[in-house]
C-alpha positions in Angstrom: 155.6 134.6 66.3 156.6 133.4 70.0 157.9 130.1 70.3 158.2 128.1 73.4 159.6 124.9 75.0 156.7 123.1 75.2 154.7 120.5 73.9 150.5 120.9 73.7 148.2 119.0 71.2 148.3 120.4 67.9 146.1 118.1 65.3 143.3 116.2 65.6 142.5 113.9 62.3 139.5 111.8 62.0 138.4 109.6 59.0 135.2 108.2 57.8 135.5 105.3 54.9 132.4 103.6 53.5 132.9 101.0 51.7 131.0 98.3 49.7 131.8 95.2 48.3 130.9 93.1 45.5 128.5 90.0 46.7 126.7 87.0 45.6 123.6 85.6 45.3 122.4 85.1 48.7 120.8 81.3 47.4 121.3 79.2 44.3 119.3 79.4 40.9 117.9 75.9 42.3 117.5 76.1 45.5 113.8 76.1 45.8 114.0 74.7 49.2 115.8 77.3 50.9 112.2 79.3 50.3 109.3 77.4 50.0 106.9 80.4 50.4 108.0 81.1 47.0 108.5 78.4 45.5 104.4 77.7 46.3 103.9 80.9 45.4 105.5 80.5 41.8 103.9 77.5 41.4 100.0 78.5 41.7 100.2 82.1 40.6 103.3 82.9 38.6 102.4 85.8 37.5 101.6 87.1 40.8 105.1 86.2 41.7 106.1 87.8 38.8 104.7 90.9 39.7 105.5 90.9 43.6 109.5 90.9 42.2 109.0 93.3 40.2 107.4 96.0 42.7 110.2 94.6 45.5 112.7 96.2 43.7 110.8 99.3 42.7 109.7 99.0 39.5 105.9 99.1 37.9 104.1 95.7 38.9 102.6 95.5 35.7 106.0 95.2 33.7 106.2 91.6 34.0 103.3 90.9 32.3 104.6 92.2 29.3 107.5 90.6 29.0 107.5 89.6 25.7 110.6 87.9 24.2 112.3 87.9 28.0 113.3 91.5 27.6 111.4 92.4 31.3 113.6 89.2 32.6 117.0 89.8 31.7 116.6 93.5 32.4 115.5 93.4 35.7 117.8 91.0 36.6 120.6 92.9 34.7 119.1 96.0 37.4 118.8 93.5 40.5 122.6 92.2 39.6 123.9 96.3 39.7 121.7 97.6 42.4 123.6 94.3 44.9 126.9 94.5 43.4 126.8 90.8 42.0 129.1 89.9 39.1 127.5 88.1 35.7 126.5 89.5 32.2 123.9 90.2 30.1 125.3 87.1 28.2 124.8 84.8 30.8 121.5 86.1 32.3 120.0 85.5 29.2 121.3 82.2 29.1 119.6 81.5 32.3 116.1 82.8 31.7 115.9 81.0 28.2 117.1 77.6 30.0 115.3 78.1 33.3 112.7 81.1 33.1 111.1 80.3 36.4 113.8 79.3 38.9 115.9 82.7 37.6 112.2 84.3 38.8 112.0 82.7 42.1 116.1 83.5 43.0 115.1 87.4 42.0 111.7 87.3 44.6 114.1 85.4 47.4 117.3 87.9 47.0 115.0 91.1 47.1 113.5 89.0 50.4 116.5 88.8 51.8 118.1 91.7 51.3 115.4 93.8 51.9 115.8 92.9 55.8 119.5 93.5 56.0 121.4 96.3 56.9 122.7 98.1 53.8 126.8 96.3 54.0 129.1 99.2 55.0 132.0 99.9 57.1 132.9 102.7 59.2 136.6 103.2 59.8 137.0 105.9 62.7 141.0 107.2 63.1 141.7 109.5 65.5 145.6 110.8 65.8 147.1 113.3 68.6 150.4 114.7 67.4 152.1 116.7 70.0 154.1 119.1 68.5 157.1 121.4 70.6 158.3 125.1 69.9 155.0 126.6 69.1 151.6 128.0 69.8 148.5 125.5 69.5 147.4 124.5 65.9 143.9 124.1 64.9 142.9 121.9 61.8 139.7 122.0 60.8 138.7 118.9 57.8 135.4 119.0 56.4 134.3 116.7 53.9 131.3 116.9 51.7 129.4 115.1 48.4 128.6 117.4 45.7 125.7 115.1 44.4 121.9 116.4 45.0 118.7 116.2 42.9 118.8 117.0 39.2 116.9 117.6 35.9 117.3 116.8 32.5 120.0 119.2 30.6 117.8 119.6 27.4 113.9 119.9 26.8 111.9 116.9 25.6 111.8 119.2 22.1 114.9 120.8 22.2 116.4 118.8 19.0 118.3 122.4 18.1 120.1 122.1 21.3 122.2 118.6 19.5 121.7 118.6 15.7 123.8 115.4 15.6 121.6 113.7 17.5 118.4 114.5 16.0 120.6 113.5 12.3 121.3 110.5 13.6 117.6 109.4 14.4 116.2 110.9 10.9 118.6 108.8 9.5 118.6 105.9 11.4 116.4 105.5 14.4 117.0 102.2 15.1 120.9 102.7 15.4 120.6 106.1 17.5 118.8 103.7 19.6 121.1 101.3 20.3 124.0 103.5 20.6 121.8 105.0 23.4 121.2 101.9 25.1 125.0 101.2 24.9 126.0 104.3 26.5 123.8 103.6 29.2 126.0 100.8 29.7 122.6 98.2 28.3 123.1 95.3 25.6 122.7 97.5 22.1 120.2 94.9 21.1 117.3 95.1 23.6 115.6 98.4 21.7 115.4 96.1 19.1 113.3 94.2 21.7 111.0 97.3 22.3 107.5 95.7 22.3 104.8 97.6 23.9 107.7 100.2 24.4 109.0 98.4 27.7 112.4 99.1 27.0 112.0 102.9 26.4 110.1 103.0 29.5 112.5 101.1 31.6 115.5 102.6 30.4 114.2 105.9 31.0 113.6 105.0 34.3 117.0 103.4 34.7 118.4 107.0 33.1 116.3 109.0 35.8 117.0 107.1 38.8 120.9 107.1 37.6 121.1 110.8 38.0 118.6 111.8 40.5 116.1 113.2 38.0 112.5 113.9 39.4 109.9 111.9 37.5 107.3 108.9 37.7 106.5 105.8 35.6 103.7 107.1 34.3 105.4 110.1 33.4 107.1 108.3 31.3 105.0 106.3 29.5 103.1 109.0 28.9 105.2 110.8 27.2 106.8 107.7 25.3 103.6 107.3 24.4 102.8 110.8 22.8 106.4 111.5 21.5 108.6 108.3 21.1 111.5 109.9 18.7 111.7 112.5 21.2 112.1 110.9 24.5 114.8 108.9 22.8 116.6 111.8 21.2 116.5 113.5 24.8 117.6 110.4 26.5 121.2 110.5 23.7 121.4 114.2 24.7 121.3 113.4 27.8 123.7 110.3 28.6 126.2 113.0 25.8 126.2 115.6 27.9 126.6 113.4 31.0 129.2 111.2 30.3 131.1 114.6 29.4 131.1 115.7 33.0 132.9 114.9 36.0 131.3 112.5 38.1 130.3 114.0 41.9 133.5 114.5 43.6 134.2 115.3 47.8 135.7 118.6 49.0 138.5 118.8 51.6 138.6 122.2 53.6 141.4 122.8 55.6 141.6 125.6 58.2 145.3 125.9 60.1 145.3 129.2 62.7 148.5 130.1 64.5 148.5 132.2 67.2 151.3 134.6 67.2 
């Protein structure tokens, strides 16, 4: 290798950081005012209301109307809470919803309003650093950063109860406690498939599943299939969220490419 008495740019490093913080509710659980669209529009057609939330944040406009016991409630505002990064608990959003069912309503329909027209809250941090380096040729470094998460399917069949004899044990046994432990692995209150009326919780937690690791599917997917096979599509869920929680989660890849010249 030649060296020389000189000194020539040798490394060119540049970072990208996204981050996201945790927020608040953009208004109060009282603070009608701030909206009165909605607080009219709560007032001579709840259920309408109801159902405008509820398709706002993605989900079936029909759910709310069967939201029997406050399971539809404290779910999707359990979902609305994680999807904006805003603290509480499933403790204290029941709380709210048994105390105050329609102002917790009309705070979910105003949040999704306003968030829906801001810009999604990131930060992009841009470094760029020369080094100038003496006594050799020019280095090249090359970084190259990359996500390793892309569209998935479910690891087992909706059938395949061979594939985890545990599992399918554990619901001949006891349904109702595979159940729960499913809903707690899923990081949901253990209690709400004890809730299941009009199976709204198998349907929305197999959404919530789904949309959690980019599997293909549709509502009605679902509920048809809940609706043909419910011990199944609850074994496959446990199987699933098993199997899951056993991998590593997406990680980024760092390439780096030095060439000396000799």
């Amino acid at each position: 290798m030649n060296f020389y008495n000189q000194s020539n740019p040798q490394v060119v490093v540049t970072t990208t950081a996204m981050s996201q913080k945790a927020g608040e509710w953009s208004t109060g659980i009282c603070d009608c005012c701030s909206d009165m669209n909605t607080c009219c529009f709560g007032y001579w057609c709840f259920p309408c209301m109801q159902c405008q939330t509820a398709s706002k944040h993605g989900w079936c406009c029909g759910m709310p109307l069967l939201d029997c016991c406050c399971v539809v409630s404290c779910l999707l505002r359990k979902s609305v809470r994680e999807h904006y990064n805003i603290p509480g608990s499933c403790c204290d959003d029941c709380c709210k919803i048994f105390w105050c069912y329609h102002c917790v309503w009309c705070q979910m329909n105003r949040e999704l309003k306003i968030r829906e027209n801001q810009h999604p809250a990131a930060s992009t941090v841009v470094t760029t650093q020369v080094v100038r380096m003496a006594y050799q040729q020019p280095t090249q470094v090359m970084t190259v950063m990359g996500g390793n998460q892309h569209l998935g399917n479910w690891s087992t069949g909706l059938c395949d109860c061979c594939a985890d004899v545990g599992t399918c044990c554990c619901a001949y046994w006891c349904f109702p406690c595979m159940q729960c432990q499913t809903a707690s692995k899923h990081g949901w209150c253990c209690g709400m498939p004890l809730l299941d009326v009009f199976c709204v919780v198998s349907c929305l937690l197999r959404k919530s599943v789904r949309a959690r690791y980019n599997i293909p599917g549709s509502c009605c997917d679902d509920c048809c299939k809940i609706l043909w096979c419910y011990p199944c599509v609850w074994c496959q869920m446990n199987r699933e969220l098993k199997i899951r929680e056993n991998q590593h989660p997406a990680t980024s890849t760092v390439v780096t490419t030095q060439v000396f010249r000799e």
